[in-house]
Structures are given as structure tokens and as C-alpha cells.
N, C-alpha and C positions, 0 to 999 in steps of 0.2 A: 795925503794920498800915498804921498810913497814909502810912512812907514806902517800904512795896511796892506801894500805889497811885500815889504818887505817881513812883515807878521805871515803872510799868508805861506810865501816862501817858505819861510822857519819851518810854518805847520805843514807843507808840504813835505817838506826833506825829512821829518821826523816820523811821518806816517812811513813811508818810503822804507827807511830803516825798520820801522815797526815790521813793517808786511814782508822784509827779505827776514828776520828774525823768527818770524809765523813758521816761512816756509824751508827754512834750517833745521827749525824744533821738531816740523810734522815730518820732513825726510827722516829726519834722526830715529824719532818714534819709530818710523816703520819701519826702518833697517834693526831697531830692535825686536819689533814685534815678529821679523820673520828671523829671526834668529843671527841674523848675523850682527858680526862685532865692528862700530865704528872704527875707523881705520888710526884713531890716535889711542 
């Protein structure tokens, strides 16, 4: 039981990263598509 908590956690935390990763990429896109330049 507790290393399918501890499986679930894992796949928790790495969605998690997934979805702040998503939402990095698509800000990025759109500070390109309206023309401006990423700040690095």
C-alpha cells in the first residue's frame, strides 16, 4: 500500500512539473507572437 502511495506521489509531482513547463512554453510563445523579446 504504501509504495502505491508513494508511485502515485512520484506521478503526481511530475505531472505538476509537466503542467508549470506547459504554462512557461505557451507565456513564452506569446510574448513572441506579440513581438516582444524574452527578457533573457
Amino acid at each position: 500500500m504504501s509504495k502505491t502511495i508513494a508511485h502515485t506521489r512520484q506521478i503526481a509531482a511530475r505531472s505538476i512539473e509537466a503542467a508549470r513547463l506547459s504554462i512557461v512554453v505557451i507565456c513564452g510563445s506569446a510574448l513572441v507572437a506579440a513581438g516582444q523579446a524574452l527578457p533573457f
